[in-house]
N, C-alpha and C positions, 0 to 999 in steps of 0.2 A: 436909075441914074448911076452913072460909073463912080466909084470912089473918088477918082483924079477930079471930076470936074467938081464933086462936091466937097472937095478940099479947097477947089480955088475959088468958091464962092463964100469958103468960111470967111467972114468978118470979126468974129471976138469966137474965145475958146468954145468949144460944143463941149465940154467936160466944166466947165465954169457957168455954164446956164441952166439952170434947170426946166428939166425940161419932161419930169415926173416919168422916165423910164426906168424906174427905181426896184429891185427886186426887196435887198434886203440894207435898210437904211442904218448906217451906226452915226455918232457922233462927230465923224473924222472921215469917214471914205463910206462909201456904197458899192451894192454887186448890182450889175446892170446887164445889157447884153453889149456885144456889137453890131453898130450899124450897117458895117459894111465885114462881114463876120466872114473869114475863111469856112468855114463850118454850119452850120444851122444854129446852133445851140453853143457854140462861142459864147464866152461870159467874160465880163470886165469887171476888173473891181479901182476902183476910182477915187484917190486921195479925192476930200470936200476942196482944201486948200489949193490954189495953184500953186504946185512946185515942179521942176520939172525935174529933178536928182531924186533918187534914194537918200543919198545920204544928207539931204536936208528935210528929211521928215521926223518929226516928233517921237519921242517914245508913245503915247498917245497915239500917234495916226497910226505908227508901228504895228501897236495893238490891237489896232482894229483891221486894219489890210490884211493881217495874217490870219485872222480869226473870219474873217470873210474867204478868204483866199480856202481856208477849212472846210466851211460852209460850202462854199461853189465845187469846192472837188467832191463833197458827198450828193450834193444834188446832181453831179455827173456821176456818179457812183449809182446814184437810184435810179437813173437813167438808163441802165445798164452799160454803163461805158466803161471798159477794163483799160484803155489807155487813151491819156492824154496828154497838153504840154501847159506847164505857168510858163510864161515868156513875160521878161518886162527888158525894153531896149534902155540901156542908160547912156548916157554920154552925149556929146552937142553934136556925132558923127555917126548918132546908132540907128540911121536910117529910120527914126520915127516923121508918122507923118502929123502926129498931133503931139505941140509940144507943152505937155502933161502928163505926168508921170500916170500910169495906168499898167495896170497888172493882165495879161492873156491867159484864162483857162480853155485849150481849145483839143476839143476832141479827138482824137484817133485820124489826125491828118497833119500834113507836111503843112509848110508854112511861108508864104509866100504874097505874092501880090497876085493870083490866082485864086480862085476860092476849093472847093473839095472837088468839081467834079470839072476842075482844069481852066475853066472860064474866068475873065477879068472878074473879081469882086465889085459888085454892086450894093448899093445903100438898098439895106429890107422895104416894101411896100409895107401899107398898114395892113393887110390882109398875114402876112409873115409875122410881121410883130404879134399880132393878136395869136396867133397858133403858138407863137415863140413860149409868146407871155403864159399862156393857159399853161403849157407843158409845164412848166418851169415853177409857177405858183400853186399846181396842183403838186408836186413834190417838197415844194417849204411847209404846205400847210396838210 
């Protein structure tokens, strides 16, 4: 499915529901992947709260996006990934397309509405996720 249509079929927030794609769970926000991921191994780390600003987040959530946002760059680190990008879009004009505040760690690729190897992004199949997942949980644990 292309990203475009499965945005226009969103009905209430995909970052407000859970939906147990959860890597590493805190109090205040979680690391997760993306769905529709520029990159293979794209990671998100995801206020629990709906906010859509930075600057209305808690020293609390604060606390723990950063401390995640840590986490995720060494789990692309054991990855072997020597470059990447944290992106987060702020403002009511920053071209997001989910409006919830969410953090991008994304690999060694440009950044766009393309995904790494130049093609519209698509939402992962379950076969994707499950390889995603194994990669990913074999390096926390």
């Amino acid at each position: 499915m292309l990203y475009d249509d499965y945005l226009q079929k969103l009905e209430i927030c995909p970052f407000c529901e859970s939906d147990g794609r959860i890597f590493i769970d805190k109090k205040n926000a979680c690391l997760t992947y993306a769905k529709a991921p520029y990159h293979p191994d794209h990671l998100l780390v995801i206020p629990k709260r709906h906010v859509v600003s930075f600057f209305d987040l808690t020293e609390e959530e604060e606390s723990d996006i950063n401390e995640l946002i840590e986490l995720g760059s060494e789990i692309l680190k054991k990855l072997e990934y020597v470059n990447f990008t944290i992106l987060v879009r702020e403002g009511s004009n920053a071209n997001k397309s989910i409006s919830h505040l969410h953090y991008h760690l994304i690999p060694n690729d440009r950044i766009g509405d393309l995904d790494h190897n130049g093609e519209p992004r698509q939402i992962l199949s379950p076969e994707a996720i499950a390889v995603l997942s194994a990669r990913i949980f074999k390096v926390i644990n």
